[in-house]
N, C-alpha and C positions, 0 to 999 in steps of 0.2 A: 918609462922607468924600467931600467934590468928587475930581470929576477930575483938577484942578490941583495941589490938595494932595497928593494921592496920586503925580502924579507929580514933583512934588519930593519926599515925602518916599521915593521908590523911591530920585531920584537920593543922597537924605542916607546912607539903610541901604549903597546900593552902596559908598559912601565907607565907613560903620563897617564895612561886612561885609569889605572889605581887611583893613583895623584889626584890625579883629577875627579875622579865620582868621589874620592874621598869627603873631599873641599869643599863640594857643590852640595853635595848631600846636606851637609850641613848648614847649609843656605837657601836651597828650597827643595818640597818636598814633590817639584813635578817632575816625572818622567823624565829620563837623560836617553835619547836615542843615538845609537853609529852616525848619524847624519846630523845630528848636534854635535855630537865631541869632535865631528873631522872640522864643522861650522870653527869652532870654538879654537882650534887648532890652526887654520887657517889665519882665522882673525891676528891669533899672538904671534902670525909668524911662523911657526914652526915647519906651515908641508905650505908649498909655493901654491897657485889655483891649480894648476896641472897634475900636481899631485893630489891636489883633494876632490877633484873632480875625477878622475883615476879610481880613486877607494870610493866615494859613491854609487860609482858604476858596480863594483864588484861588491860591495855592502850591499844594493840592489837587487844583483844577481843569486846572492847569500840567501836574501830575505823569499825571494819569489822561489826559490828551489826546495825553500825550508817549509813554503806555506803550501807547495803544490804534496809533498812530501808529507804533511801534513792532516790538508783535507782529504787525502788518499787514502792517510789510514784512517780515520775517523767516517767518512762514507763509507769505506770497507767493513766496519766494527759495527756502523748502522743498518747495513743490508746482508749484511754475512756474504758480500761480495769478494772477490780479491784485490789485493789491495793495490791493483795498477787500475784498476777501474774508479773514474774519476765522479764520473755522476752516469746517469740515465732520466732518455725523456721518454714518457710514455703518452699518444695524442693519435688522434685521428679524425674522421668525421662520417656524419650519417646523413644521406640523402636522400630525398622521399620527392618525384618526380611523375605528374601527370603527364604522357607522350602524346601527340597527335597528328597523324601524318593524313592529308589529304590530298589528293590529283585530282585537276580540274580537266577538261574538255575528253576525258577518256573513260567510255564507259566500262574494260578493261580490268581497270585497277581496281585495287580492295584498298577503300581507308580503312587506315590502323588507330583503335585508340589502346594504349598499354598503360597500366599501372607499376611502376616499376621501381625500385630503390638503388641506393649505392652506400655500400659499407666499407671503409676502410681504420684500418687499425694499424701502428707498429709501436716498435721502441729502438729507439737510438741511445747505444752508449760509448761514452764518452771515455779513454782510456790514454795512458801517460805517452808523451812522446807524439802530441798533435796527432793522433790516429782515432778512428769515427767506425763503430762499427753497427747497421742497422737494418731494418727487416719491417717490410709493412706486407699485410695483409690484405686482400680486398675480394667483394663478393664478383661474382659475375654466373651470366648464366653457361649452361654444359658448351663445353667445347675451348674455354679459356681464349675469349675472343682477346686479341692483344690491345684493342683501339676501346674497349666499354669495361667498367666493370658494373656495367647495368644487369640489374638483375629482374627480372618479367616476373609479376606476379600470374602463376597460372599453376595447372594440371594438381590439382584439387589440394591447394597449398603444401604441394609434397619440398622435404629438403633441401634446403639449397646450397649449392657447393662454396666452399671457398678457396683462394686460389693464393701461391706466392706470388703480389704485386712487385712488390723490392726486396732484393738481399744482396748484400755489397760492404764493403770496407772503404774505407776513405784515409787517405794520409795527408795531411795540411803541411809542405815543408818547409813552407816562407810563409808568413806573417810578419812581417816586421813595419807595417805602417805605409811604405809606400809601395811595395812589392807584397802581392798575392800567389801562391801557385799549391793546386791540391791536385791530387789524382786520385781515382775512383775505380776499381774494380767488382763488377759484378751485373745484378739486376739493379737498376740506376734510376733515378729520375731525370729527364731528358737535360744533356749536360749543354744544350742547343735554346738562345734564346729568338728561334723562329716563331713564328706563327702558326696558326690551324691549318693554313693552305700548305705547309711542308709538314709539318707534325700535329698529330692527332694529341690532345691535351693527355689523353688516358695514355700513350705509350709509355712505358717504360722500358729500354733499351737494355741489353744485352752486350757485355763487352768491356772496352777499359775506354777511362776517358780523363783528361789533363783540363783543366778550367786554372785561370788566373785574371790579375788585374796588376796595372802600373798607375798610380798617382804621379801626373805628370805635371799639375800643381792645382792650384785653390781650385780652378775653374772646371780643370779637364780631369781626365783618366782615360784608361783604356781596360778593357773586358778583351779576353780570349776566349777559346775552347778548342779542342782539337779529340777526336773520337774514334775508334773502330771499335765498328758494331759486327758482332753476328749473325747475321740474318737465317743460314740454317748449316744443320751438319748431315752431307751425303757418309750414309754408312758404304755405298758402293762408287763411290771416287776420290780422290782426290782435289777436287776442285767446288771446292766448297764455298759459295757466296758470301761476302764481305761488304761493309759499309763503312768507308772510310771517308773523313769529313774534316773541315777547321770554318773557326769566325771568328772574326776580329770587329767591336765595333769603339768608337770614337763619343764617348759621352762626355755633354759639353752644361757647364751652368753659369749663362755670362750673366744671370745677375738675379736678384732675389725671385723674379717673378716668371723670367727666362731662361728654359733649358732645351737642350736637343740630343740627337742621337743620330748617329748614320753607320752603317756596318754592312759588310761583304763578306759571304764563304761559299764553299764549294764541295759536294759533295764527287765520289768516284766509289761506283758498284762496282766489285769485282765476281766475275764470273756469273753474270745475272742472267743469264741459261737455263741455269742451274732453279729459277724461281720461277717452276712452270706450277699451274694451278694442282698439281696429283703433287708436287713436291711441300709448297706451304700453303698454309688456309687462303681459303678465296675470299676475303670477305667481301672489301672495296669494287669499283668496276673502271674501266677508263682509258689504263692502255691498249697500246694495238697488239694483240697476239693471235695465235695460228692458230687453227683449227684445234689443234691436238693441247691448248694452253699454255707454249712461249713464248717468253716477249720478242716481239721483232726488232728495239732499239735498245740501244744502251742508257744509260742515267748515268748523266756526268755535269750537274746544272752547276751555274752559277746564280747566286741570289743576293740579293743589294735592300735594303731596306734603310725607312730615315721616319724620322718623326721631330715633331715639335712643340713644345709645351710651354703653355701661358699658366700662372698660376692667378685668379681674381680674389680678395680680400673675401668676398664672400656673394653665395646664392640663396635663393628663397629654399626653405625648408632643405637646407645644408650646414651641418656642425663645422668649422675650419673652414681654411681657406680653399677655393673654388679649381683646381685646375681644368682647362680643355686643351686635350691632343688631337694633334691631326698627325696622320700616321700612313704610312704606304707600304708595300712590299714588290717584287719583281723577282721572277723567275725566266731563266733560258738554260733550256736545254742541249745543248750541241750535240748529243748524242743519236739525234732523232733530226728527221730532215725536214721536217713538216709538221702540223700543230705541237708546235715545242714549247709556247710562251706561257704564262702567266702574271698574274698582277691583283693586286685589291689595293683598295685607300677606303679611307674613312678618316670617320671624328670619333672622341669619346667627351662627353662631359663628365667633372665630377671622378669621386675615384672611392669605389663602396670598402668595406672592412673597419672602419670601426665604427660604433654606435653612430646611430642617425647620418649614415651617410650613406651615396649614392651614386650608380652610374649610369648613364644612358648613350647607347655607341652604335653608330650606323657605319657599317663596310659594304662595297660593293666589289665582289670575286669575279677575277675567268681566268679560267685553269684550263688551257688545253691539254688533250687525251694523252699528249707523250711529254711534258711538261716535266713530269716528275714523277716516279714510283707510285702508282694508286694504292697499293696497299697502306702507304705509312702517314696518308692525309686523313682530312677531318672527316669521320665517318656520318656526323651530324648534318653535314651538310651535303643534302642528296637527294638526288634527283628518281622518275621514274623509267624504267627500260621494257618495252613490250615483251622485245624478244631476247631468248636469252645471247648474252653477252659472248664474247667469243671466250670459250675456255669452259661452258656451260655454266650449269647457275637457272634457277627459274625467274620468269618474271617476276619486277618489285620495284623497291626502291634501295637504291646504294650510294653512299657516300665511294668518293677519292676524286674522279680526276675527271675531265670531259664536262666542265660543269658552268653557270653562271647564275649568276644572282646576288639578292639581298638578303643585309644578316638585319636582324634590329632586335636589340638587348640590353633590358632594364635589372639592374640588381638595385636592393634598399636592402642594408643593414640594418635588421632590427634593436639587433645589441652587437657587442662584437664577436659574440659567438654564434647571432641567428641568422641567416642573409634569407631573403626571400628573390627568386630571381626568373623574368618571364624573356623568350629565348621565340624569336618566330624567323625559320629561311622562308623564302621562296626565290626557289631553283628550277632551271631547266635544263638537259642535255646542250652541246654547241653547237655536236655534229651530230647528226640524225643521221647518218651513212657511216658511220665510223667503223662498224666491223661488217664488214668485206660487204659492204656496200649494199645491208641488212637495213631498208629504213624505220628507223622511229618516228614515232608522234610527235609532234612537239606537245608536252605536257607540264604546265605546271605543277608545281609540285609544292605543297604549304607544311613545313613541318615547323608544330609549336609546341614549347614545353613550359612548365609549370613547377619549382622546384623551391624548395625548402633544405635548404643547409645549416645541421647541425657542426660546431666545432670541438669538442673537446680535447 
């Protein structure tokens, strides 16, 4: 329909729509909506379907502009907010964790037992024009470890720090139903749906990052992400370390009780020189580096991961229906000429978060030393080192890279806001010659935890 036409026939409908509430009013006393009188208009004749499905769309568009427009100002009126602020969430959660780390065959080692907690708190709000802007909080102990926000209860309950976990903006610029796409600037929740063995659950990245989806129809979709991260800023050069990354994966649901997933991405460090142990925290242990603490390879992996899910009607002491995944991941490194691989699989039964439900999942990891960046893997699972590590560092136990073993971890939801959850590795080093040919023990390594998750 022209523009001319359209606004003549606006002016015609204004004319019948008098007319008409006139007549009708007087005949029943229920509601007359835009979308009944075009109905009703339609019917006599008057606007063709193509015209009245034309004014639906913009009567639609009228209505949603006028209600966002709306609740804008009236949450604004109720929070003495401004009046582009749409809403605001305010949630976190509080974690209360017994730690226990023990090494078997080495008289060496010190078992650790820690008492420890994790606080996190933010508020996300919500504001006109699909934009997100939000901020969480989290405890941790001195030093703002990037991979824990665990917090040691010790030295005679003195205060304990808090730390910005996330602060970031979000803009949403497609939503329309079968097209997704947001972008993200700032301290971010990992925009990366890898695993522990690439990503430590507790980072929260630095940088900008794009995430989207395609509904490719009932069954399928596809997920994106594409990221550069900062990993640090030389005040004295110019060549400043980056982490730049993409994944794509394939989610599939051929049928009420079968689903899957398969996806591939790729990370590329730039200038990782630059990431000697005097420049960023040491925490992790794994790759191969020099005396003086630089890495001797590059990081430029490829990783592929798939999974498969049954869903069963139902389990013993399980609210809803039952799902078990079995699950893999794979790493290779090209940038490294020699222990470059990794890998894990497992199962998970059950799937814990709302009342009375549960999960129970066994994985089996090997992550070789140059595999992947140690600093940005799961520091939970980690093994013991006699001597110290190249880059220095004292004897212990470290999570990242150079590693093997089993995970085996039980969560039960008590309500939907309680989970209760028991967490045991047992790890060992791969390579026992791994820096410059300094041997290790072979020593087990048993870390278990004990954990209580509030949600509010």
């Amino acid at each position: 329909m022209t523009k001319p036409h359209r606004n003549k026939l606006t002016k015609n409908l204004t004319c019948l729509a008098g007319a008409a509430l006139t007549v009708m009013a007087t005949q029943a006393p229920a509601e007359i909506t835009g979308d009944s009188l075009i109905n009703k208009l339609e019917q006599k004749g008057v606007l063709s379907a193509d015209e009245a499905k034309e004014l639906r769309l913009e009567n639609q568009e009228d209505y949603n502009h006028s209600l966002t427009n709306s609740l804008g100002k009236s949450f604004a009126k109720f929070t003495d907010m401004p009046n582009w602020v749409n809403s605001y969430k305010i949630g976190g959660d509080f974690r209360g964790r017994v730690d226990q780390i023990s090494v078997t065959d080495n008289d060496n080692a010190v078992n650790r037992l820690r008492f420890r907690y994790r606080l996190r708190f933010g508020i996300v709000a919500n504001i006109l024009d699909n934009i997100e802007v939000g901020f969480r909080l989290g405890s941790g102990d001195s030093g703002g470890n990037a991979l824990s926000n665990n917090t040691t209860l010790e030295n005679n309950a003195t205060k304990k720090p808090i730390w910005i976990d996330e602060a970031y903006g979000k803009w949403t610029a497609i939503n329309d139903g079968d097209w997704l796409l947001a972008a993200t600037l700032g301290k971010m929740s990992n925009p990366f749906n890898f695993t522990p063995m690439v990503f430590d659950p507790d980072l929260t990245p630095e940088g900008a990052a794009v995430n989207g989806g395609y509904t490719i129809n009932d069954q399928q979709s596809l997920s994106f992400a594409g990221a550069g991260f900062v990993l640090d800023e030389e005040s004295g050069s110019t060549r400043d370390p980056f982490l730049y990354g993409g994944q794509v994966a394939l989610n599939s649901k051929w049928n009420s009780k079968l689903s899957s997933s398969v996806g591939v991405g790729a990370f590329q460090f730039v200038n990782p020189s630059q990431l000697t142990t005097g420049n960023v925290p040491y925490n992790n242990r794994g790759n191969s580096r020099s005396v003086g603490g630089a890495l001797l390879y590059n990081y430029n992996p490829i990783i592929a991961d798939a999974s498969v899910t049954y869903m069963f009607d139902g389990a013993p002491l399980y609210a809803g229906k039952f799902p078990v995944k079995v699950a893999g991941e794979y790493i290779n490194n090209p940038g490294a000429g020699q222990n470059n691989n990794g890998y894990w699989a497992g199962v998970t039964f059950g799937k814990s978060g709302k009342k009375h439900t549960w999960d129970l999942s066994y994985r089996y990891e090997y992550l070789q030393a140059d595999a992947w960046y140690d600093q940005l893997a799961d520091d939970d699972n980690a093994a013991y080192y006699q001597n110290a590590p190249n880059g220095g560092g004292a004897p212990g136990v470290y999570g990242g890279t150079n590693l093997k073993g089993h995970l085996v971890k039980l969560n039960y939801s008590i309500t939907d806001y309680l989970t209760f959850t028991l967490t045991g590795y047992l790890t060992d080093v791969i390579n026992n010659k791994a820096y410059n040919n300094v041997s290790e023990p072979n020593s087990d390594t048993f870390h278990f935890m004990a954990d209580l998750v509030w949600k509010f």
